[in-house]
C-alpha positions in Angstrom: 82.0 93.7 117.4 83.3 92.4 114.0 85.9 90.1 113.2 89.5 91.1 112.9 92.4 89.0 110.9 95.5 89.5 110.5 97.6 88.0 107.2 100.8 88.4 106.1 102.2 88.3 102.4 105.3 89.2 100.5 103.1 90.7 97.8 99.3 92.3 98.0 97.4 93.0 95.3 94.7 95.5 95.1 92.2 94.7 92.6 91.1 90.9 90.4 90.8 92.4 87.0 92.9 90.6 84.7 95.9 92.5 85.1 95.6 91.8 89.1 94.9 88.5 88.1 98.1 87.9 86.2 100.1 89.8 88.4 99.2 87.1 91.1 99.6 84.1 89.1 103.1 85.6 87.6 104.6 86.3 91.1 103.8 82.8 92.6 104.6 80.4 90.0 108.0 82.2 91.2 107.6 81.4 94.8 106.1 84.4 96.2 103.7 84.5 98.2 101.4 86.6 97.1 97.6 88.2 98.8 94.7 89.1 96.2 92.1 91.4 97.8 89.4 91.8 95.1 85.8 94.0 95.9 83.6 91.8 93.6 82.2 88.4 93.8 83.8 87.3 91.3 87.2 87.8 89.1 87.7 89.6 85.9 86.7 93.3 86.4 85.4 94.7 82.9 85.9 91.4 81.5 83.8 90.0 84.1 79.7 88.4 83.6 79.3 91.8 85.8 80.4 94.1 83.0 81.1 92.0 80.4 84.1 94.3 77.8 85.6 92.5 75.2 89.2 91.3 76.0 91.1 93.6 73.7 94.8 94.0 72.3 97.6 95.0 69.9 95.9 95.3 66.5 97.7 93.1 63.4 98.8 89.7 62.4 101.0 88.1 65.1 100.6 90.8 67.6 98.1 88.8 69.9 99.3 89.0 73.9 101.1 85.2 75.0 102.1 84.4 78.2 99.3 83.8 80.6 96.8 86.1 78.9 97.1 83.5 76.2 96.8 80.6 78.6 93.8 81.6 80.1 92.1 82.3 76.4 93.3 79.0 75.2 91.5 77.1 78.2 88.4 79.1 77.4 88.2 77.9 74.1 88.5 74.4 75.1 86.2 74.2 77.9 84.1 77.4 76.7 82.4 76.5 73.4 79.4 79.0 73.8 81.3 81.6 75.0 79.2 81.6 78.5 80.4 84.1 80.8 79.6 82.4 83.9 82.2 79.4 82.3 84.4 82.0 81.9 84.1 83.7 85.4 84.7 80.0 86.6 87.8 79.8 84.7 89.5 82.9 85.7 88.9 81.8 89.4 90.4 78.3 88.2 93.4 80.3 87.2 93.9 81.7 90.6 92.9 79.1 92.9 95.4 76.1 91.3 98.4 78.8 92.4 98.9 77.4 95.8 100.8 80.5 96.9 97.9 82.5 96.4 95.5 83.5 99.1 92.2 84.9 97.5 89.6 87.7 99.0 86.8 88.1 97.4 84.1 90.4 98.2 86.7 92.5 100.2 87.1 96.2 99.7 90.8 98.2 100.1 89.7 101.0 102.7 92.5 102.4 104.7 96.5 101.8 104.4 99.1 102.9 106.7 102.5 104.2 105.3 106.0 105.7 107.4 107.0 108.9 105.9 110.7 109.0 105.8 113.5 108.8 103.7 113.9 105.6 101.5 116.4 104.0 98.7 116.4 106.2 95.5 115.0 109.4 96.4 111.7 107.8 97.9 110.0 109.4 100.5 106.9 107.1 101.4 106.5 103.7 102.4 103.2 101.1 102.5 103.2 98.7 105.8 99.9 97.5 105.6 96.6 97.8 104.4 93.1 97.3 105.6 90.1 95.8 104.0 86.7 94.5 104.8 84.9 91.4 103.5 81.5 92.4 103.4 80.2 88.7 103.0 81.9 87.6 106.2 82.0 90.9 107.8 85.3 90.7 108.9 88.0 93.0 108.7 91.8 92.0 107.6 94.8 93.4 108.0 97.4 92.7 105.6 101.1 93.2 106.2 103.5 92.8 102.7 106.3 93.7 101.7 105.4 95.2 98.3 102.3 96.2 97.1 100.5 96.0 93.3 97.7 98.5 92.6 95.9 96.7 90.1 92.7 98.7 90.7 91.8 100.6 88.2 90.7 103.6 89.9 94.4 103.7 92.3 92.5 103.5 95.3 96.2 102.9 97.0 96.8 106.7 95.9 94.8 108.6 98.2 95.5 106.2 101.1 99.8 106.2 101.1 99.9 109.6 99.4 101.1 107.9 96.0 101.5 110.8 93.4 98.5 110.4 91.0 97.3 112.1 87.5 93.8 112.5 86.8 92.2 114.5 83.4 93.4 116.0 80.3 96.8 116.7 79.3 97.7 120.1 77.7 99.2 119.5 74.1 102.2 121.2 75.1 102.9 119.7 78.5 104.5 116.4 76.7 104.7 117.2 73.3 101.8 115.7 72.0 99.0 115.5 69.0 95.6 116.5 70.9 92.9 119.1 70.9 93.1 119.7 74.4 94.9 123.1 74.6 94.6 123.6 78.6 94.8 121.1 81.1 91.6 119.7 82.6 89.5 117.6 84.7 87.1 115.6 82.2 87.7 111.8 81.2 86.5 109.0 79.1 83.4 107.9 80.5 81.6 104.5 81.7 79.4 102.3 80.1 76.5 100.2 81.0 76.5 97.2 78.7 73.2 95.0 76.6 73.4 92.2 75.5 70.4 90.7 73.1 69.9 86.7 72.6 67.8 86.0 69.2 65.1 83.4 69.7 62.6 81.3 67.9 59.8 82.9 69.7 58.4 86.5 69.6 59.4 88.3 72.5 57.5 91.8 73.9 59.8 94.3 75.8 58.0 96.9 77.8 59.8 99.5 79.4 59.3 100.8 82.7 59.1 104.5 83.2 62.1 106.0 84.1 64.0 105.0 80.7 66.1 107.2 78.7 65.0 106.6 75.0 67.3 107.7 72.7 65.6 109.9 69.5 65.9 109.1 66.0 68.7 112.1 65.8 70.7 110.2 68.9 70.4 107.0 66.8 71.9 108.5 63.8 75.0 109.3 65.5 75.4 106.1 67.0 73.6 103.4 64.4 72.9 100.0 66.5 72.7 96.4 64.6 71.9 93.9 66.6 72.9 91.1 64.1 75.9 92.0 63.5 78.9 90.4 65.8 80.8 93.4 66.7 78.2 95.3 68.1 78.2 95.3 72.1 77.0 99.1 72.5 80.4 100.1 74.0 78.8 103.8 72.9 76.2 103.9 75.8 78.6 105.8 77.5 78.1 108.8 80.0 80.2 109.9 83.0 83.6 111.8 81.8 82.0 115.2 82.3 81.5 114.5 85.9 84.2 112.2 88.6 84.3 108.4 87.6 84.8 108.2 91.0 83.2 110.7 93.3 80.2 110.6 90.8 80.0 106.9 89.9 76.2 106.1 91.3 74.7 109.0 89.9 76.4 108.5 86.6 75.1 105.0 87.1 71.8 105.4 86.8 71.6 107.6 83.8 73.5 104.6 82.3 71.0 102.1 83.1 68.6 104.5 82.3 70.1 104.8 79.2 71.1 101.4 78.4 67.3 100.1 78.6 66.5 103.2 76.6 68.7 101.7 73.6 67.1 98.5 74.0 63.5 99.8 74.0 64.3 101.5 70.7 65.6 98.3 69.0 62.6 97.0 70.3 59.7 99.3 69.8 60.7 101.8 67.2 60.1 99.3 64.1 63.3 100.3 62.7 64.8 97.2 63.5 63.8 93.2 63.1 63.8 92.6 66.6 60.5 90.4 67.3 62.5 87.5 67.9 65.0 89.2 70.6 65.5 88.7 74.2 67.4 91.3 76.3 70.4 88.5 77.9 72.2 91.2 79.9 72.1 94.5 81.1 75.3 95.8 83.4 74.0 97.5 86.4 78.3 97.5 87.1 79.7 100.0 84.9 82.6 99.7 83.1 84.9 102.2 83.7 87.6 103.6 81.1 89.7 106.0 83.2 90.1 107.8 86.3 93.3 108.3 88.5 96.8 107.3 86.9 100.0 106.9 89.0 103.0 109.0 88.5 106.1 106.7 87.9 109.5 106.8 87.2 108.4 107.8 83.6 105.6 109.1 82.1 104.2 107.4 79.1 102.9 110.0 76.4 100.9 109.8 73.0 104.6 110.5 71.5 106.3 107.4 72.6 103.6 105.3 70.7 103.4 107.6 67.9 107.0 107.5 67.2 107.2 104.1 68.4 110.3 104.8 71.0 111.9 101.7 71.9 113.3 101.5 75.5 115.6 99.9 77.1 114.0 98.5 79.8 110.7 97.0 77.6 108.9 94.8 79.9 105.7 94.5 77.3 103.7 95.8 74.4 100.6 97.6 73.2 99.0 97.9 69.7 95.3 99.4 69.9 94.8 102.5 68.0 94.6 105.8 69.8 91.4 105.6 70.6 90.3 108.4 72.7 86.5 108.5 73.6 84.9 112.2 73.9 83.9 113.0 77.4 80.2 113.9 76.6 80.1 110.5 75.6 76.5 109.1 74.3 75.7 113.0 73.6 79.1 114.3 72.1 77.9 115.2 68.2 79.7 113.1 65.3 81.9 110.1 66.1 82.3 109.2 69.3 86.0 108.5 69.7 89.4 108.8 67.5 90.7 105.7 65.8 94.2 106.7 65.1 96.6 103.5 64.2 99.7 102.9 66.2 102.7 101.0 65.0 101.8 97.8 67.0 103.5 96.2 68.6 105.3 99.2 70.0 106.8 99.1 73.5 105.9 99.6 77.2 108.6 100.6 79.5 109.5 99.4 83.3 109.8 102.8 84.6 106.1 103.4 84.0 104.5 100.5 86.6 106.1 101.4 89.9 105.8 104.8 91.7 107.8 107.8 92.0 107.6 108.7 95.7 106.5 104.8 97.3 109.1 102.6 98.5 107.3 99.6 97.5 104.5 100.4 95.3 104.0 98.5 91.9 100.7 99.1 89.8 99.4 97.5 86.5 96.4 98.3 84.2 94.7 101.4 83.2 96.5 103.0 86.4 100.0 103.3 85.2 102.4 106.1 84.7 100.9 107.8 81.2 99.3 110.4 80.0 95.5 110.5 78.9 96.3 110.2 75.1 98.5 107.7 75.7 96.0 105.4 77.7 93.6 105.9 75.2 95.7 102.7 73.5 97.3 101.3 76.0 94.1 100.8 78.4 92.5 97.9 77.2 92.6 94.3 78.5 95.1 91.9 77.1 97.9 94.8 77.5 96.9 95.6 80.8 97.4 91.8 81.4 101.1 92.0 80.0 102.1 94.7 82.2 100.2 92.6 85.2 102.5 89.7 84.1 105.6 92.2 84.4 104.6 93.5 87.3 104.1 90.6 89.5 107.4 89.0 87.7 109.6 92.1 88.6 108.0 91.6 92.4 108.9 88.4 92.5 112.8 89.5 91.8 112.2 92.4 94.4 111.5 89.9 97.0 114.5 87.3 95.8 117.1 89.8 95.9 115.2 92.1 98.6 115.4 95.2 96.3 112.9 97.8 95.7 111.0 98.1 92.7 113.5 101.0 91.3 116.4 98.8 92.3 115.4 96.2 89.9 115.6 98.9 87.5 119.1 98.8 88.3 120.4 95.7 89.1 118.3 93.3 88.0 116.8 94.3 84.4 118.0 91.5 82.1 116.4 89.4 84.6 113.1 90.8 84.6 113.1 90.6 80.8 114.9 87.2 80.5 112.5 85.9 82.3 109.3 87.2 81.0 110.3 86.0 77.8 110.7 82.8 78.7 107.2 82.7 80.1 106.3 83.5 76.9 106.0 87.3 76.8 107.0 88.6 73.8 109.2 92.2 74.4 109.9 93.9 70.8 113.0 94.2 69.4 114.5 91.2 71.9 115.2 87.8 71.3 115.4 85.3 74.0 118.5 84.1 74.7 119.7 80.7 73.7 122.9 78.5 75.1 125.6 78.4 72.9 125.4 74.6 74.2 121.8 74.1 72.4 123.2 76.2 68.8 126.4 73.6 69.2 124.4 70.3 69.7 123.8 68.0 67.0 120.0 68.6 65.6 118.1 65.7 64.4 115.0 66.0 62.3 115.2 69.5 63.0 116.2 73.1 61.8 117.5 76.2 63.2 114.5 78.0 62.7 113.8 76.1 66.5 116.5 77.9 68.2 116.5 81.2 67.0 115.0 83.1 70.1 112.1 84.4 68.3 108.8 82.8 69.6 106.8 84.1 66.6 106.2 85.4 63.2 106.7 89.1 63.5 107.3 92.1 61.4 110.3 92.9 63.7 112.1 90.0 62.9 111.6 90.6 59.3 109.8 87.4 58.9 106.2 85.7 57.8 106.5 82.3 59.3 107.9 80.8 62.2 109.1 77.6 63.6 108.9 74.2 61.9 105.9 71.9 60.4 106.9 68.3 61.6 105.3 65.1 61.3 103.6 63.9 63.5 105.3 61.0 64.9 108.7 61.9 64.2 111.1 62.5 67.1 112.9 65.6 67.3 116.3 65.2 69.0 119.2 67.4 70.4 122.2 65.1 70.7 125.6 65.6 72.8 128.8 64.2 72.0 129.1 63.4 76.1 126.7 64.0 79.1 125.5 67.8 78.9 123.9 69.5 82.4 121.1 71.7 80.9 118.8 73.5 83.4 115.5 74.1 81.5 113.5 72.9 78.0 111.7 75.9 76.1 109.3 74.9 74.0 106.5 76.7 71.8 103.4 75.5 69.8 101.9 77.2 67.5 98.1 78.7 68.2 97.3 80.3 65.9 97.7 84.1 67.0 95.3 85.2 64.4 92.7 82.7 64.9 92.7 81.9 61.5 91.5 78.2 62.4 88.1 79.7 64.5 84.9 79.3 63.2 82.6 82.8 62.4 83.7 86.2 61.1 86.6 88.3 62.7 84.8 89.4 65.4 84.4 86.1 66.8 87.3 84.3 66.1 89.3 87.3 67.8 87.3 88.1 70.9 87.1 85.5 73.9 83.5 86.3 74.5 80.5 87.2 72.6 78.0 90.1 72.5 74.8 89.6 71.5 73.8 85.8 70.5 72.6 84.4 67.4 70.9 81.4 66.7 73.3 80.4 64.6 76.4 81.8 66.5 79.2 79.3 65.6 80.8 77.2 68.9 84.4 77.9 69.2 87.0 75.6 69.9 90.9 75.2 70.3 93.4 76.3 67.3 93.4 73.4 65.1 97.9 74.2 64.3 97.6 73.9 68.2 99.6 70.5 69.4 97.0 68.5 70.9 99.4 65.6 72.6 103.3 65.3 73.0 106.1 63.6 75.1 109.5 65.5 76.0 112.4 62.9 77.4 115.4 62.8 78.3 118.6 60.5 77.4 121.0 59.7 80.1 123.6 57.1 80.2 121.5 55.0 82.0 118.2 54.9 80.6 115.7 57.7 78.5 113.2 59.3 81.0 110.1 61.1 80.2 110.8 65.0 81.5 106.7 66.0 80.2 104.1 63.8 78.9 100.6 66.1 77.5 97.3 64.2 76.2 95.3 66.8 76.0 97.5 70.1 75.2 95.9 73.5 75.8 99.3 75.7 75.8 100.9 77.5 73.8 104.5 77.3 75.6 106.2 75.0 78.3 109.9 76.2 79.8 110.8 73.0 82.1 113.3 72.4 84.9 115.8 69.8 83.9 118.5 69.2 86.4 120.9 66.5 85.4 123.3 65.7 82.6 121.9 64.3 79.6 122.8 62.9 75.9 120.0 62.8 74.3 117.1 65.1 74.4 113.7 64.5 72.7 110.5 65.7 71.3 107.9 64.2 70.2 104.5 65.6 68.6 101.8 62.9 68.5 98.6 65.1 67.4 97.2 68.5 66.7 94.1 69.9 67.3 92.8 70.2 63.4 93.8 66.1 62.9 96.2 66.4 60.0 99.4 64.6 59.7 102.1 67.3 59.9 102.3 70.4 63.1 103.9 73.5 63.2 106.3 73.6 66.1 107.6 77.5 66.8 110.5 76.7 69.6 112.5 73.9 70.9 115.7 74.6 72.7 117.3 74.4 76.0 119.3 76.8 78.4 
């Protein structure tokens, strides 16, 4: 007989991706405690050394994700020059193991949940108790009792098992209004890919392909040109599977793609079309990455026309900024281009409403699962905004537990909360401004400028503005000064790095993605934003004495918002260094609550 646990949480989450992985880390840092069940070895999901998809995001200057999505790029650069995706694995399990009020499953598969049927706050009829899962690597089952549950799956494995209402397929252009082809509602997706990767090396290398491999033809090739020294190109085309079920049909699907994949790399290789003597094949995804399959029904319903017309809504939580880019089912095979690239106004906003369900008590979700339509997730799928809405998600839990509310009743009660809060962890919500003490915009202001209290955490279009914060020297103390002793409650502060990646080394493509494609002999090592602060003190003035509240050597954030809990007179900052060596660093934010 196999083992049997029990554990007990106040949140589970279903799924490690990275918006399951910043759901986590967002609801303990604010003390809940919180139960990641994840089915793979090892965090990540398509980010992951399994699958290996670029981290993407909001497209133009100054739109680039913050809050922990930015944290965990900026440790990459520091202790990931090469861009190794093992070092990167490693990090993202750093992430979730230093959160002491996480408990971790890897290896362990969702299978079964168990739900009352009822009537419940706000018109909900359904309600999770607990879920089961098996860790295949210890072959023991868990049970895990929570109060509220994230679905941060991808595939909403948690629908079929409470009876969660769940979209899958096609919208109808006139079901929500909006500006697609698809004139009758149906079952087909976008499909999966199988990813290559290529390493260039000083020897001549021989590829010989085994039988079963899918080589594409000179007509195939057209359609989809591949150039293997070029940056960008990480064959996201190979792509097959939204004719068929991502789900039901994912194995067969599967092997076409490897099939496939190998295929591609046999005609980079053998065809003589392409200078590829010198290449190794580094990678080849026997995990597909998957782009859509079930979507929860929520509150509200995200459609193609909200981003279009850029709505703004009241209850913003985060952003997107990709284009519309829809990929045609028949993927590798579909004739001409094989997706839309259709610009959105970035940032635009993602509501509340759209990341907790319609008819489950307690059921949250994040990533390329939430309440939208297929046009819709065509943008707001990728990576760094899936990890935005995992960051809102696991905040707005961590208020559900504090106040014991359900998800909708944070909605309610609880709203300038959830967004007060997000933003100072460094989540920028358009068209807001965190809020700033009338204390701080009354204290005296030494060697300083009201550009460092204005709310706004960045250079942004929205705010009408090119350039942010203040460029200090280094050295020089920054000081807010009372007339007597002032109780504050918490320090905000921002650095600036460098949202465009201006500083990088390489060409766009590898300044802006966290990992790397195919590898060149002379692919550039990366390191930290050299505007970044590299080393700074923050203290404190009392009556008594000065006291140091923060003291960094070797800065790798972008943001710090800091408990103080005693009067002061004095409060101080002190930039010592920045990460490019030059005497003068831009600071964004420095204010107090």
């Amino acid at each position: 007989m196999l083992s049997e646990k029990s554990l007990d949480a106040q949140l589970c989450v279903i799924g490690g991706g990275l918006a399951g992985i910043c759901t986590a880390i967002a609801a303990a840092r604010h003390g809940t405690s919180v139960l990641l069940i994840h089915e793979r070895p090892v965090l990540g999901g398509n980010a992951s050394s399994e699958i290996r998809m670029w981290v993407c995001g909001a497209y133009g200057r100054n739109n680039r994700e913050t809050g922990i999505v930015e944290e965990i790029l900026m440790e990459n650069l520091y202790r990931n020059p090469t861009k190794n995706f093992y070092i990167w694995d490693s990090i993202l399990l750093d992430f979730v193991k230093r959160e002491k009020n996480i408990q971790l499953l890897l290896n362990t598969t969702c299978m079964d949940a168990t739900a009352e049927n009822g009537t419940f706050s706000h018109g909900r009829d359904t309600k999770i108790t607990k879920v089961r899962a098996y860790q295949m690597t210890t072959q023991t089952f868990y049970t895990v009792t929570a109060n509220f549950f994230a679905d941060c799956s991808g595939d909403s494995i948690l629908a079929p098992l409470c009876g969660a209402e769940f979209m899958y397929g096609r919208e109808a252009a006139e079901e929500f209004g909006e500006d697609t082809h698809v004139q009758k509602h149906d079952n087909m997706v976008m499909g999966m890919s199988c990813l290559i990767q290529g390493r260039e090396t000083s020897e001549k290398v021989l590829f010989t392909p085994s039988e079963f491999v899918n080589t594409p033809t000179d007509e195939d090739v057209a359609n989809r040109p591949m150039d293997i020294y070029k940056s960008s190109e990480n064959f996201w085309y190979l792509e097959l599977g939204g004719t068929e079920n991502t789900i039901t049909d994912a194995e067969k699907t599967k092997e076409k793609l490897i099939s496939l994949a190998l295929g591609a790399w046999n005609y980079i290789k053998n065809s003589g079309k392409y200078q590829s003597d010198h290449w190794d094949l580094e990678f080849l995804g026997f995990l597909p990455g998957k782009r859509e399959s079930r979507r929860m029904t929520g509150e509200y319903i995200i459609s193609q026309r909200d981003i279009s017309d850029n709505t703004i809504f009241e209850d913003t939580v985060a952003f997107g900024g990709w284009p519309l880019d829809d990929h045609y089912p028949a993927g590798y095979y579909h004739r001409g281009k094989a997706n839309t690239n259709i610009p959105t106004p970035a940032p635009y906003c993602l509501p509340y409403r759209s990341l907790y369900s319609r008819n489950v008590d307690n059921l949250f979700f994040a990533g390329r699962n939430i309440s939208m339509t297929h046009t819709a997730m065509s943008s707001i799928r990728v990576m760094a905004t899936c990890g935005l809405l995992g960051q809102a998600v696991g905040t707005a839990a961590a208020i559900a537990c504090k106040y014991q509310k359900p998800p909708h009743g944070v909605y309610l009660d609880h709203l300038c909360e959830l967004q007060d809060t997000l933003m100072n962890d460094d989540c920028f919500l358009p068209h807001f401004e965190r809020k700033i003490s009338p204390v701080c915009k009354k204290a005296t202001l030494l060697n300083g400028s009201q550009e460092l209290n204005n709310g706004q955490d960045r250079p942004n279009r929205i705010y009408g503005n090119d350039s942010c914060g203040l460029e200090t020297e280094n050295g020089k103390t920054i000081e807010y000064r009372f007339e007597t002793p002032t109780c504050i409650s918490s320090v905000h502060i921002v650095f600036d790095s460098d949202l465009n990646r201006d500083t990088l080394p390489g060409d766009w493509c590898e300044r802006g993605h966290v990992t790397r494609a195919n590898v060149l002999l002379d692919s550039p090592q990366m390191h930290l934003p050299k505007t970044l602060c590299k080393s700074f003190r923050l203290t404190a003035v009392t009556e008594q004495e000065e006291s140091e509240i923060l003291s960094v050597d070797i800065n790798r954030q972008r943001a710090y918002h800091v408990s103080v809990a005693y009067p002061i007179t004095a409060l101080r900052l002190t930039i010592l260094e920045n990460w490019g060596n030059t005497e003068n660093t831009n600071l964004i934010s420095f204010d107090f609550q």
